[in-house]
Backbone of each chain as ProteinMPNN parsed JSONL, in Angstrom:
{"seq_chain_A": "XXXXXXXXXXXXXXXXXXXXXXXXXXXXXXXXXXXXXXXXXXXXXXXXXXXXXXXXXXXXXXXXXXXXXXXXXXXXXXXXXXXXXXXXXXXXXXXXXXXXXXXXXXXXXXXXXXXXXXXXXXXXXXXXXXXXXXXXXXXXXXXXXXX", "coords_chain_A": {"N_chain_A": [[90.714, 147.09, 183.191], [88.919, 145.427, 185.783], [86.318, 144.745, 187.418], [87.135, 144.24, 190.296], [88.63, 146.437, 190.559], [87.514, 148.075, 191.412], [86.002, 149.728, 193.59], [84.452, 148.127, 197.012], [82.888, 147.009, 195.091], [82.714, 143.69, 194.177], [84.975, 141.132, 193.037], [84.289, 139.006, 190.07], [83.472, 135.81, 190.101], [85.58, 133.367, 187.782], [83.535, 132.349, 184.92], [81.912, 129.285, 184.783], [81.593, 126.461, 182.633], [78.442, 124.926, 182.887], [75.811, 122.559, 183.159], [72.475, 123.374, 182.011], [70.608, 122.318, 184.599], [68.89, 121.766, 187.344], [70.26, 120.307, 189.033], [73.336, 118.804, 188.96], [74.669, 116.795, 188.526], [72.962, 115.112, 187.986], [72.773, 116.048, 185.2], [75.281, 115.807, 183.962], [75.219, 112.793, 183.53], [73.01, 112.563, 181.992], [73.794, 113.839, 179.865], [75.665, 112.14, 179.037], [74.671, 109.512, 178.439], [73.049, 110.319, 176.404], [74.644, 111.147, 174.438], [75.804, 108.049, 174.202], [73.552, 107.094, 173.131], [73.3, 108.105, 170.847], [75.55, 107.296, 169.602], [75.807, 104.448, 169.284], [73.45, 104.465, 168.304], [74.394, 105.483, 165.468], [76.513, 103.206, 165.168], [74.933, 101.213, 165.417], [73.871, 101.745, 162.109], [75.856, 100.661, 160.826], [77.234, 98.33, 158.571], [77.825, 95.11, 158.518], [81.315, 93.604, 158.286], [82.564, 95.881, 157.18], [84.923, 98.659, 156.875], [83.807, 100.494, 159.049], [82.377, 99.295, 160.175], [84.27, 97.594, 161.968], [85.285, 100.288, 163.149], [83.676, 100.917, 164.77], [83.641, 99.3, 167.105], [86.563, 99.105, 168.297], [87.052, 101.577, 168.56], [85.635, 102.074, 171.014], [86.443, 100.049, 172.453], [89.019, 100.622, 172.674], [88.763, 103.624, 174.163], [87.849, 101.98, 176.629], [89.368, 100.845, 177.348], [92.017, 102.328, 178.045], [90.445, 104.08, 180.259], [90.059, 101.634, 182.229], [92.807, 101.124, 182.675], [94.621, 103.087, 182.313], [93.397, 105.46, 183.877], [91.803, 104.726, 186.067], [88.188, 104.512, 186.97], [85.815, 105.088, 189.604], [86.092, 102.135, 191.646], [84.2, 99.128, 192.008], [84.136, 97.484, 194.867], [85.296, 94.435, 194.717], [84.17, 91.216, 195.806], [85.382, 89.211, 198.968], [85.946, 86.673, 199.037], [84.236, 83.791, 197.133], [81.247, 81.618, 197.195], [81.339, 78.582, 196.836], [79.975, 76.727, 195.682], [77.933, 78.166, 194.799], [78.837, 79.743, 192.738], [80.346, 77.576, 191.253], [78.031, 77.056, 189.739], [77.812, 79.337, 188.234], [79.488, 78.969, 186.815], [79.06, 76.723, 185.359], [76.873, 77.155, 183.683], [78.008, 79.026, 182.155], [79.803, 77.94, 180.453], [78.397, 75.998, 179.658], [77.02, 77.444, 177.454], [79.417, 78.751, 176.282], [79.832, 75.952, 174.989], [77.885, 75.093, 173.497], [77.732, 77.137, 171.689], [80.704, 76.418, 170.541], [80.088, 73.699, 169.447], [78.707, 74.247, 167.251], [80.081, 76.116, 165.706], [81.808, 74.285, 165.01], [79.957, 72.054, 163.749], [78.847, 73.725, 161.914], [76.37, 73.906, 160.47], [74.18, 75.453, 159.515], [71.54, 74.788, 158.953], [70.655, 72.612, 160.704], [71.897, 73.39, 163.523], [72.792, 75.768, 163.792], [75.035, 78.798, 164.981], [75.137, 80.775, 167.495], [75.612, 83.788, 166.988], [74.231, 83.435, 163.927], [71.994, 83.357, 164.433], [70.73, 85.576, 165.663], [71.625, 87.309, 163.831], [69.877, 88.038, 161.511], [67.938, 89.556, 163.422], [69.945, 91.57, 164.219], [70.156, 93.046, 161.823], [68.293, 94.79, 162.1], [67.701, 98.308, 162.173], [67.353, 99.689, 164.85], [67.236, 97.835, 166.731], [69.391, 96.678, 166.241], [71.036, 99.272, 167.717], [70.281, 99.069, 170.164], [71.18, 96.282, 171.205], [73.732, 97.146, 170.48], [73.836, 99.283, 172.718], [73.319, 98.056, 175.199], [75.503, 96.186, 175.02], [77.952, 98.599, 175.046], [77.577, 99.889, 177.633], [77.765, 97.283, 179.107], [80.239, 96.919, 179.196], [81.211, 98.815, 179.887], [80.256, 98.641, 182.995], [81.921, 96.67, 183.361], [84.725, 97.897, 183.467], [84.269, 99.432, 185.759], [84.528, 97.393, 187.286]], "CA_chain_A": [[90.15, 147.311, 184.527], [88.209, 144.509, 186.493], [85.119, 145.116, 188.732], [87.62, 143.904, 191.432], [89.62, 147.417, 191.028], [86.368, 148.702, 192.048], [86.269, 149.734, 195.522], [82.899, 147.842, 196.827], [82.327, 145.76, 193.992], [83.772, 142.226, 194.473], [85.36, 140.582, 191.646], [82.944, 137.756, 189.773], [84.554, 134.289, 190.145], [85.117, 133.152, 186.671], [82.54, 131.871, 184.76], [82.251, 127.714, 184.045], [80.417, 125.991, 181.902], [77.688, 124.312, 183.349], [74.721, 122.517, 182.198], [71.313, 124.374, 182.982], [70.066, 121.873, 185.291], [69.087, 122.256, 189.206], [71.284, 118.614, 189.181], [74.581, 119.149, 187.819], [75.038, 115.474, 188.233], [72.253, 114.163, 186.705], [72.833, 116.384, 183.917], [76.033, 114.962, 182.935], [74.718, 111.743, 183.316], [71.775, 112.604, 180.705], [74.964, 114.244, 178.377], [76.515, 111.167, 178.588], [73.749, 108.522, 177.928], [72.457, 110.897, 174.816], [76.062, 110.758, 173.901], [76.25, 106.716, 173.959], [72.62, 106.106, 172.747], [74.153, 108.706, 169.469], [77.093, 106.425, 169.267], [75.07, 102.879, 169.393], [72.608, 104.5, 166.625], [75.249, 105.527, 164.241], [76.818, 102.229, 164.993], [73.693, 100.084, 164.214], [73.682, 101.559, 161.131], [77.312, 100.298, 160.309], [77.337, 97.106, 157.686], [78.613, 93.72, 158.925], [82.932, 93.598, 157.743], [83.005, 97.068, 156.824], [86.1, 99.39, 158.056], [83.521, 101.464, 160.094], [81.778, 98.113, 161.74], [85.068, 97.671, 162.978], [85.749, 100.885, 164.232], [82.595, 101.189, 166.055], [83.957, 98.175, 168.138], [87.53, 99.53, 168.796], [87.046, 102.528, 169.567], [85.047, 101.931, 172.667], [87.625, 99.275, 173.28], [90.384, 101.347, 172.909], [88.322, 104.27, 175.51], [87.532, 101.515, 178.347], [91.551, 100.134, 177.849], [92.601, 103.801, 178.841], [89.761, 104.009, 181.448], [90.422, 100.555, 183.005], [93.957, 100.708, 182.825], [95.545, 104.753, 182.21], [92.552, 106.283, 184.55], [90.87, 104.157, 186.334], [87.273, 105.465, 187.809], [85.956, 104.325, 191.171], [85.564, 100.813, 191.607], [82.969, 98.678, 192.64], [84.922, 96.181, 195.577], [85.365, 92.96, 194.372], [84.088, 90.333, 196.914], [86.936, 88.839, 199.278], [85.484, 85.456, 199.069], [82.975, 83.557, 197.041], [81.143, 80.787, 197.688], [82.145, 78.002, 196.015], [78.995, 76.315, 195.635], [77.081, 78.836, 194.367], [79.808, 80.175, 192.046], [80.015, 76.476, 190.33], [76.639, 77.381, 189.138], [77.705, 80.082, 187.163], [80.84, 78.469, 185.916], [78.44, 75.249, 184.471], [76.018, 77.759, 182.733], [78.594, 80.059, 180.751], [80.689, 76.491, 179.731], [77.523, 75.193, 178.69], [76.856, 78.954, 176.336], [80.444, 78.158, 174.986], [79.983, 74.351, 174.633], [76.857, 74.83, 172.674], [78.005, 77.858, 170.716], [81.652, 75.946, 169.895], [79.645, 72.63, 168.772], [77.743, 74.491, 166.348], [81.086, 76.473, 164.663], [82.472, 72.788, 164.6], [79.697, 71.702, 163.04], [78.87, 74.52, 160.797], [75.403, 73.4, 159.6], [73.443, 76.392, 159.763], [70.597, 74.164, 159.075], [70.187, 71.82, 161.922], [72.693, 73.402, 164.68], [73.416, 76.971, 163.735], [75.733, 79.047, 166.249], [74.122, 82.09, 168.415], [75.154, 85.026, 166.572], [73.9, 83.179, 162.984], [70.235, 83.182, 164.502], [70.836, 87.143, 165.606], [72.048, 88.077, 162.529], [68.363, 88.769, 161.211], [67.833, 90.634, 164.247], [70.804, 92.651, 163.831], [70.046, 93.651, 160.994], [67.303, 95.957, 162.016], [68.801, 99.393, 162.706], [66.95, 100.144, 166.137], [67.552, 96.691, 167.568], [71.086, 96.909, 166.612], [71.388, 100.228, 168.408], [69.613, 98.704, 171.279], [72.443, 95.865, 171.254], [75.265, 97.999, 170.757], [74.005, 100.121, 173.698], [74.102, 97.358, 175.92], [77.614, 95.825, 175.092], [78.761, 99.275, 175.861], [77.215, 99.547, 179.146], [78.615, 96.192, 180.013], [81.46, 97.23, 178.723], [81.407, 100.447, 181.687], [80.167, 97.916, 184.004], [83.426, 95.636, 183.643], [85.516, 99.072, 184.201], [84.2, 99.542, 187.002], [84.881, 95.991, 188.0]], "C_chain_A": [[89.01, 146.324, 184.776], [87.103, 145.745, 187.321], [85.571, 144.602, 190.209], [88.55, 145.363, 191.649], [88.472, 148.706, 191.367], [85.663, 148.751, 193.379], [85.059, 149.839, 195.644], [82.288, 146.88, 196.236], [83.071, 144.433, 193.786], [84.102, 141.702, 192.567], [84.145, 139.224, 191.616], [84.232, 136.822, 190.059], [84.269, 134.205, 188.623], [84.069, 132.28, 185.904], [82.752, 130.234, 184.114], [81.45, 127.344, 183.081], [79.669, 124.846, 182.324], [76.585, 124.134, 182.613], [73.637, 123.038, 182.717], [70.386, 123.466, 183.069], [70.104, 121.998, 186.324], [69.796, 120.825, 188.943], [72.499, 118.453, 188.55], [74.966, 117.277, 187.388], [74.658, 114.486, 187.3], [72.071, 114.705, 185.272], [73.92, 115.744, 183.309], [75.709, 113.356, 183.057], [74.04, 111.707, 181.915], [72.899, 112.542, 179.468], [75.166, 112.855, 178.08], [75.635, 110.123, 178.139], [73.485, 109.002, 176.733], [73.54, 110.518, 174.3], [76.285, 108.908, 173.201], [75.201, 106.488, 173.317], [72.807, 106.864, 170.611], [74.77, 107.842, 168.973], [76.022, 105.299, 168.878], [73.896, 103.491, 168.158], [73.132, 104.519, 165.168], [76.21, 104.123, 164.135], [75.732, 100.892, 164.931], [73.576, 100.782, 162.783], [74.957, 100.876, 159.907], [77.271, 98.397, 159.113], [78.231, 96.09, 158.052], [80.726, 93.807, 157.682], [83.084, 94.722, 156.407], [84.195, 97.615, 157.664], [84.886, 99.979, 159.054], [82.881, 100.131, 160.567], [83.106, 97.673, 162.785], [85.275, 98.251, 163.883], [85.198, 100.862, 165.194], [82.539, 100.347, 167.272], [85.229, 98.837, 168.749], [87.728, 100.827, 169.486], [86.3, 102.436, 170.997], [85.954, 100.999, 173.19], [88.957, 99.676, 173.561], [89.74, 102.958, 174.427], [88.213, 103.539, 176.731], [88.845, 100.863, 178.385], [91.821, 101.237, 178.742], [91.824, 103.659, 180.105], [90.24, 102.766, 182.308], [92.01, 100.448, 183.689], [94.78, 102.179, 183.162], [94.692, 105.268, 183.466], [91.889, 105.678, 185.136], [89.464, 104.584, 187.298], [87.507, 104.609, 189.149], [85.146, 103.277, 191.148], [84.792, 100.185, 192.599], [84.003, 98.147, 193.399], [84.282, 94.994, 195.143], [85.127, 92.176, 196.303], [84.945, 89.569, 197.641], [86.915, 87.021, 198.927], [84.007, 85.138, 198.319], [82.585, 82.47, 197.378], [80.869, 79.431, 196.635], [81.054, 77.054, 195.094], [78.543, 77.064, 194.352], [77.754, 79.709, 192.501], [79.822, 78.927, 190.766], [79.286, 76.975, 189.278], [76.732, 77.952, 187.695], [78.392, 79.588, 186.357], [80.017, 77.13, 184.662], [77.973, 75.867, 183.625], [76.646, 78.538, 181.682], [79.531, 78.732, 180.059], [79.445, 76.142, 178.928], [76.855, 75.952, 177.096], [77.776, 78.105, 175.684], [80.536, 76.878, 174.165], [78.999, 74.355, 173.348], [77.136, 76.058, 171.14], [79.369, 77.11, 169.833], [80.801, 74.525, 169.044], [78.505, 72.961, 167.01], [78.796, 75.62, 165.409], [81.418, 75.333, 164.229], [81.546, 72.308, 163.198], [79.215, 72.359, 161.727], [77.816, 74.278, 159.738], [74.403, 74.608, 159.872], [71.619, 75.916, 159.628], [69.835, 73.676, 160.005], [70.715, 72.288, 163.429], [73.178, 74.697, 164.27], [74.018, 78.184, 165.073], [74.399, 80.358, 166.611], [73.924, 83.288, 167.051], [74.745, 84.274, 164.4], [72.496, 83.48, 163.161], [70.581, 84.501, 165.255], [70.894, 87.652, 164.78], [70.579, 88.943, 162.192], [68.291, 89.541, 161.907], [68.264, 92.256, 164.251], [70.924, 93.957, 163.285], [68.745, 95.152, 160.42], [67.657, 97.022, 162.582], [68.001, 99.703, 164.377], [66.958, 99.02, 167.043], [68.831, 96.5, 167.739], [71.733, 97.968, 167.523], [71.209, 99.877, 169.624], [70.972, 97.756, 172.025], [73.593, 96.281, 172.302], [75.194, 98.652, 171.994], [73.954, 99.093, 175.611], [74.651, 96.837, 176.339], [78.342, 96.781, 175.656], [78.597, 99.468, 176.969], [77.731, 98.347, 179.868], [79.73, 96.711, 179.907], [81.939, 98.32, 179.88], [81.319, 99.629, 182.873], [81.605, 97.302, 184.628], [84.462, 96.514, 183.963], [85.285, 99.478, 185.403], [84.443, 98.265, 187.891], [86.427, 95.898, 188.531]], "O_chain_A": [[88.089, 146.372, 183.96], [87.131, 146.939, 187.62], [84.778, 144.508, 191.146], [89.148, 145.51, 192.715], [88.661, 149.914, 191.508], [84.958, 147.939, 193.98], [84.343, 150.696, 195.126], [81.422, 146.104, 196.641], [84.104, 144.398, 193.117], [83.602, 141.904, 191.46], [83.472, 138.689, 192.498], [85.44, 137.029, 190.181], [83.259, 134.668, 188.095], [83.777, 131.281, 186.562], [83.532, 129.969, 183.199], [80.535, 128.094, 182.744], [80.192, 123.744, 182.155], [76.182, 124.899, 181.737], [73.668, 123.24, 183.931], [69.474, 123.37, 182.248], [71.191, 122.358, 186.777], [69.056, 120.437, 188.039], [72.523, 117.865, 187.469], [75.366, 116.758, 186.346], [75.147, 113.685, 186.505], [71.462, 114.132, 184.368], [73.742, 115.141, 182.251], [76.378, 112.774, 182.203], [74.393, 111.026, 180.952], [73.0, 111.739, 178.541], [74.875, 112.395, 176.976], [76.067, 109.749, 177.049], [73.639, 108.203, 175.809], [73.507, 109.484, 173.633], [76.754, 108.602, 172.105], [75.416, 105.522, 172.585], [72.533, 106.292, 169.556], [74.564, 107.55, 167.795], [75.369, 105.595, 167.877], [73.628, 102.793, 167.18], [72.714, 103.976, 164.145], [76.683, 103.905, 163.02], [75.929, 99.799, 164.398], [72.908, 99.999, 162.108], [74.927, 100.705, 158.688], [77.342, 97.376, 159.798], [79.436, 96.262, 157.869], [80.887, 94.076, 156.492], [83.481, 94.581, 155.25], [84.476, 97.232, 158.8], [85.277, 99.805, 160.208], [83.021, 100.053, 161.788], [83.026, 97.474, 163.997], [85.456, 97.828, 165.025], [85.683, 100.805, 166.324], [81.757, 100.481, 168.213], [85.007, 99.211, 169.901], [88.306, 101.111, 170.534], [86.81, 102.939, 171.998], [86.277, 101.105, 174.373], [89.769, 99.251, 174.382], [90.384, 103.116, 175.465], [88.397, 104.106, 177.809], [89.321, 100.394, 179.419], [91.857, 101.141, 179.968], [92.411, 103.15, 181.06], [90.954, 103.113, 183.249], [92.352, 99.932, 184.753], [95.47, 102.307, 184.173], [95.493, 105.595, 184.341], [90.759, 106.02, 184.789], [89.732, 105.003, 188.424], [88.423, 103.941, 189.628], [83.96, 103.237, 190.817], [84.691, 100.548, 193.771], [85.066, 98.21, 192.781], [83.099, 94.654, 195.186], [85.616, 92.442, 197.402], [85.597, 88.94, 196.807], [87.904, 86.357, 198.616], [82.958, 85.738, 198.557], [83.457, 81.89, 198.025], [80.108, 79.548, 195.674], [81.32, 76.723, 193.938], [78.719, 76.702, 193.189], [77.117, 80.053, 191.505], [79.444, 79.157, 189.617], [79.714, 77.276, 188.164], [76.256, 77.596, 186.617], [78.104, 79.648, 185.162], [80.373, 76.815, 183.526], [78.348, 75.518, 182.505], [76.136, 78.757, 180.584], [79.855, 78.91, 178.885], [79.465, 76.016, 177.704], [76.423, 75.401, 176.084], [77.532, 77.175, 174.916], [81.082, 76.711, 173.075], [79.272, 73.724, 172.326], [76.828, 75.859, 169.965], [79.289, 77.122, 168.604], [81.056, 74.472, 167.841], [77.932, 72.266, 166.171], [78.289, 75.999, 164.353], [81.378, 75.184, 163.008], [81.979, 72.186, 162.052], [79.164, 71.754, 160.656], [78.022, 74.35, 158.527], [73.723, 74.328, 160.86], [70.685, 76.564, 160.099], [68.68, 74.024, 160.25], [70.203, 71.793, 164.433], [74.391, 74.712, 164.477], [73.306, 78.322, 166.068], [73.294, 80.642, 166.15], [72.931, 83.621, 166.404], [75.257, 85.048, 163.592], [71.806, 83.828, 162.202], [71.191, 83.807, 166.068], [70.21, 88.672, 164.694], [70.284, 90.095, 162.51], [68.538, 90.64, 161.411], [67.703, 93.352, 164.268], [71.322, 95.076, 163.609], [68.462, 95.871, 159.461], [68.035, 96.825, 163.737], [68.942, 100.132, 165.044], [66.664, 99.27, 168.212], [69.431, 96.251, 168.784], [72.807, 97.719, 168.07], [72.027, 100.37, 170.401], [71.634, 98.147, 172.986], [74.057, 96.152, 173.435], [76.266, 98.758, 172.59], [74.396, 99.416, 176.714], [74.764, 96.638, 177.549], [79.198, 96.517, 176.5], [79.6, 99.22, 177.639], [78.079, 98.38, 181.048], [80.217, 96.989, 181.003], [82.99, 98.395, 180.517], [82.153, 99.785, 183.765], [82.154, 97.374, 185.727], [85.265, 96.056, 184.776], [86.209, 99.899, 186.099], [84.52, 98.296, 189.119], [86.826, 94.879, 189.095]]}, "seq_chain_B": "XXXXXXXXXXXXXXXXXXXXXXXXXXXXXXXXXXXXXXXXXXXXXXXXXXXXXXXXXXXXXXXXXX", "coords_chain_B": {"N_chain_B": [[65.172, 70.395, 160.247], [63.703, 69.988, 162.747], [66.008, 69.38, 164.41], [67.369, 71.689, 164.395], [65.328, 73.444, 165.773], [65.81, 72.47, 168.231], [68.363, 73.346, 168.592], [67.647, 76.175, 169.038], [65.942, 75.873, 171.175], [67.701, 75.569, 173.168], [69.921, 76.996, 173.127], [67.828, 79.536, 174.394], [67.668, 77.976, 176.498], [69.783, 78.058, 178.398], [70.352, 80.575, 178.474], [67.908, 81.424, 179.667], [68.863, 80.041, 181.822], [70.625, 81.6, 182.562], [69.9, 84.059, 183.528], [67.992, 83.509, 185.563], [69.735, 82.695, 187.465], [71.387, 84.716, 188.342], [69.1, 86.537, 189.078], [68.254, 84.75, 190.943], [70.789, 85.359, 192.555], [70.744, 87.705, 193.454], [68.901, 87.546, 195.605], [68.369, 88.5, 199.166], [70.99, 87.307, 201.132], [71.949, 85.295, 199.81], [73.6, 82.546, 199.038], [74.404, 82.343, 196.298], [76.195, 84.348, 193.977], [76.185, 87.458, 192.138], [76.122, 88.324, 188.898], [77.915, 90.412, 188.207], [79.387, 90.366, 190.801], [80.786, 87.732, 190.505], [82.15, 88.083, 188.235], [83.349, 89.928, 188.976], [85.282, 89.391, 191.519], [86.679, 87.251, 189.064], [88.155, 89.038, 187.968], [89.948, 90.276, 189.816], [92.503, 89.52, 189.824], [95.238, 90.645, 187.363], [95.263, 89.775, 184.874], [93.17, 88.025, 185.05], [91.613, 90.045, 184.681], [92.39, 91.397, 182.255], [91.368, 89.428, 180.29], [88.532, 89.118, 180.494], [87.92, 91.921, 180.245], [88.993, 91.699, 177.26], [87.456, 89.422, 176.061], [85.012, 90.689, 176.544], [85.218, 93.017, 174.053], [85.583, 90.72, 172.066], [82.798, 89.736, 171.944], [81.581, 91.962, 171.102], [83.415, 91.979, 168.693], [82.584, 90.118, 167.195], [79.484, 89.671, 167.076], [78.667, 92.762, 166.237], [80.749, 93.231, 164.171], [80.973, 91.437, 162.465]], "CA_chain_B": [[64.086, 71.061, 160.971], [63.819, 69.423, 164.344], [67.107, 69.696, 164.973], [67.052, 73.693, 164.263], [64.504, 73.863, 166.837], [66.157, 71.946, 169.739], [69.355, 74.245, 169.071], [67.106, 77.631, 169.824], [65.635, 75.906, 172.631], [69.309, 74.926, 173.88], [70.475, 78.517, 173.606], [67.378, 79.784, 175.255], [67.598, 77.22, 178.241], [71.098, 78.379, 178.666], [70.034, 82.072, 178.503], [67.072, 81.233, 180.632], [69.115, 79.833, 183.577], [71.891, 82.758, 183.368], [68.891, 84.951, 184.124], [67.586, 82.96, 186.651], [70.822, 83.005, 188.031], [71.106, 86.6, 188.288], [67.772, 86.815, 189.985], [68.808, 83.956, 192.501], [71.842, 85.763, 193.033], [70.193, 89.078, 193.926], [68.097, 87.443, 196.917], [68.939, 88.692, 200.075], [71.168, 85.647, 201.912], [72.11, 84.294, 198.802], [74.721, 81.909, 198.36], [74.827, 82.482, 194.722], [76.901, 85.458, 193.788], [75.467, 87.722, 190.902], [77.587, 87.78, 187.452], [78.793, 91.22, 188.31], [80.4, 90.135, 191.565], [81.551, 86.744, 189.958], [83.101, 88.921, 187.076], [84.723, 91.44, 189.797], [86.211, 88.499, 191.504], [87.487, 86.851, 188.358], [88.604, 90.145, 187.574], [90.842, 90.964, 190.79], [94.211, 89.463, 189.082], [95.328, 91.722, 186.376], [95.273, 88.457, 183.768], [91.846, 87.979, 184.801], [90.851, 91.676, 183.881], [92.396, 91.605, 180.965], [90.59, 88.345, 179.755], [87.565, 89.64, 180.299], [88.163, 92.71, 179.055], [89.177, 90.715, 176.113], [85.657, 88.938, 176.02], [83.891, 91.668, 176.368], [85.513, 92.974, 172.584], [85.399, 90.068, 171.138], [81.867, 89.964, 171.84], [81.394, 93.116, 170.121], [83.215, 92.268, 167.604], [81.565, 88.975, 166.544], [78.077, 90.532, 166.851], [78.601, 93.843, 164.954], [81.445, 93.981, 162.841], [81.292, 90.47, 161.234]], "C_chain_B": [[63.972, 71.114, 162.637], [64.959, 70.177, 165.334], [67.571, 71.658, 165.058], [66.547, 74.088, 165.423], [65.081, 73.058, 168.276], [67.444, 72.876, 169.724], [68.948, 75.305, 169.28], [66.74, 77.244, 170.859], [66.855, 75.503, 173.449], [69.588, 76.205, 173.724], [69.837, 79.559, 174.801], [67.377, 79.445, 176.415], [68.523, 78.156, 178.831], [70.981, 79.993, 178.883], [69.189, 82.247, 179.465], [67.581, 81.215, 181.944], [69.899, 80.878, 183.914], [70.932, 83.849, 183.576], [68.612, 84.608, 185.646], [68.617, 82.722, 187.481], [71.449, 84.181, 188.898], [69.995, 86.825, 189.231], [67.992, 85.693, 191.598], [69.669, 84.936, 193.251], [71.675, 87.131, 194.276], [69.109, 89.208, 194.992], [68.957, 87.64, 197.912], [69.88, 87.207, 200.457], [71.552, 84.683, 200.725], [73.39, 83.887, 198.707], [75.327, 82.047, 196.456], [75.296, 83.755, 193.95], [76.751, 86.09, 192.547], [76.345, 87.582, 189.862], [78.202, 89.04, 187.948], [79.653, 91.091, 189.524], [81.161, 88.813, 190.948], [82.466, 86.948, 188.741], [84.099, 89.861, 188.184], [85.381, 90.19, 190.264], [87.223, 87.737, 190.689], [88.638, 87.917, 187.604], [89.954, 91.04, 189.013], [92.272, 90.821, 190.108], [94.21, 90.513, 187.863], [95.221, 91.06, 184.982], [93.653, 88.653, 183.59], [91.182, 89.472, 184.125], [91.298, 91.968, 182.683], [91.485, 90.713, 179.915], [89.305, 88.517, 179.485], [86.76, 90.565, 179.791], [88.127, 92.552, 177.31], [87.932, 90.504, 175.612], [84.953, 89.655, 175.918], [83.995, 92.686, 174.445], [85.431, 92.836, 172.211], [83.654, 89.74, 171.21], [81.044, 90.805, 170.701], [81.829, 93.227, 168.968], [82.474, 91.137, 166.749], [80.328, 89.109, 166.456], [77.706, 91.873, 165.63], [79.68, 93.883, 164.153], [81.854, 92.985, 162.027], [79.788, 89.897, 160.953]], "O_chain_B": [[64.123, 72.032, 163.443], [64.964, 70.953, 166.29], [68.011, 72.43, 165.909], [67.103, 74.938, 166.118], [64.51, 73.282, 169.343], [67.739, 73.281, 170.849], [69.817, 75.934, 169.882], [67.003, 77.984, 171.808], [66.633, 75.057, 174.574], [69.316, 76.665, 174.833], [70.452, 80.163, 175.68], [67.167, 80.203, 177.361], [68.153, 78.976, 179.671], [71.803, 80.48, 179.66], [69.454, 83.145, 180.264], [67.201, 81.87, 182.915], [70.053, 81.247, 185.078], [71.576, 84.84, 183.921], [68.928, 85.261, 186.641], [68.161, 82.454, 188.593], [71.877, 84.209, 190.051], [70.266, 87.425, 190.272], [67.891, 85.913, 192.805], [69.381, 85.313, 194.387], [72.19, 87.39, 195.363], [68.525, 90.236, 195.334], [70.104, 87.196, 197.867], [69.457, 86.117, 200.071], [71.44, 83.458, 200.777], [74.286, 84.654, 198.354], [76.359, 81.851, 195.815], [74.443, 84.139, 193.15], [77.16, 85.391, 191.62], [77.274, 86.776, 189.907], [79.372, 88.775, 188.227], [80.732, 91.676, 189.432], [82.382, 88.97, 190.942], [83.328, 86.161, 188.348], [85.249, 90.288, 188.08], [86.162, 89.744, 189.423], [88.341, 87.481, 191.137], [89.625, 87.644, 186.921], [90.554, 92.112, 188.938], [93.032, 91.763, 189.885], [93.19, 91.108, 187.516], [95.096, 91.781, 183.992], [93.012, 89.125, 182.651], [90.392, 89.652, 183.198], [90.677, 92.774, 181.99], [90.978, 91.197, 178.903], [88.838, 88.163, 178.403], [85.664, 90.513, 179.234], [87.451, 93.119, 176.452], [87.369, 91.271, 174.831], [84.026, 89.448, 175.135], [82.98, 92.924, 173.789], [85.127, 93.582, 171.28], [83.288, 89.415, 170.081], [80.245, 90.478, 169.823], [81.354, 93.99, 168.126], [81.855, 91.386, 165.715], [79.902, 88.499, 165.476], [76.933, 91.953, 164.676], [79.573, 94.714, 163.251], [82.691, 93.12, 161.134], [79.595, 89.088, 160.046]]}, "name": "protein", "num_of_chains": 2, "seq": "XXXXXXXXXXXXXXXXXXXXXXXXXXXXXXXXXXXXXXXXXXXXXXXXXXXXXXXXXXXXXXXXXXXXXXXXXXXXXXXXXXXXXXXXXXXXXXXXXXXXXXXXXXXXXXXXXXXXXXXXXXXXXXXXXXXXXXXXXXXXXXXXXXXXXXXXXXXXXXXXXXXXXXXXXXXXXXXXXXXXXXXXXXXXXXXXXXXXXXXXXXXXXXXXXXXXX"}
């Protein structure tokens, strides 16, 4: 017997699970950032060409495949036109990243011309900078899904 | 030695201007289109979104897991 076979007494709607914030929104927001800045700590502590430094890469690449591709959220609009000029710009500056990062695998002198992530490494290697990192690769990483 | 030090300041330049890029981009009236619209555009074909996609991985994994 319900409190709906109770003449008078309305039935409850069933009960959800909600988080106990006046903001339901910005609560799962919060969930979800605690959630990723969790993830990005336990993955700075992961050891360079270990199985788990891998995973801690694939799996988020295997979640924003599905998202991007199985589910896709709601996307930013892509611009219909850019301007061609201005666009150049960017195209010279990320060639010139790769140009300078490929000339320095080529040459492979860690001495005189060492690549990017050789002079990170140190960095890396400090667990709250790596978390820091990791947490905003994955954020790009959401960004470009929404792209 | 030298040479050590002109390849950090050659990464930084290069890091420097894609900032300054970014901040151009994000003036009202701007001809210069930020990276996240110049990524959504390169990203409209389904090639391009995968590529980038791509990039964005291999990023991650050449940073943390080697």
């Amino acid at each position: 017997m319900t409190t709906g076979d109770i003449p008078g007494v309305p039935e409850r709607p069933p009960r959800r699970l909600r988080l106990p914030t006046v903001n339901g929104r910005l609560a799962g927001k919060a969930a979800i950032g605690a959630v990723l800045v969790a993830y990005s700590w336990v993955a700075g502590g992961t050891t360079p060409f270990t199985r788990n430094s891998l995973l801690i890469v694939l799996v988020p690449g295997a979640v924003l495949g599905v998202i991007a591709y199985g589910r896709p959220v709601q996307r930013i609009p892509p611009p219909d036109r850019l301007d061609l000029t201005g666009s150049s710009y960017w195209i010279l500056a990320i060639a010139a990243l790769f140009e300078w990062e490929a000339s320095a695998f080529r040459d492979f002198t860690n001495t005189w011309h060492p690549p990017l992530s050789n002079l990170v490494t140190p960095a890396l290697g400090v667990h709250p900078l790596k978390t820091v990192a990791v947490l905003m690769w994955l954020l790009a990483g959401w960004g470009l899904a929404r792209r | 030695m030298i040479y050590r030090v002109i390849t950090v300041i050659g990464f930084a330049g290069v890091i420097a201007v894609l900032f300054t890029l970014e901040y151009l981009g994000r003036r009202k009236n701007s001809t210069i289109p930020t990276l996240g619209e110049f990524l959504g555009y390169a990203m409209r074909p389904r090639a391009g979104r995968l590529l980038i996609l791509l990039g964005w991985l291999w990023l991650g994994w050449h940073f943390f897991s080697r």
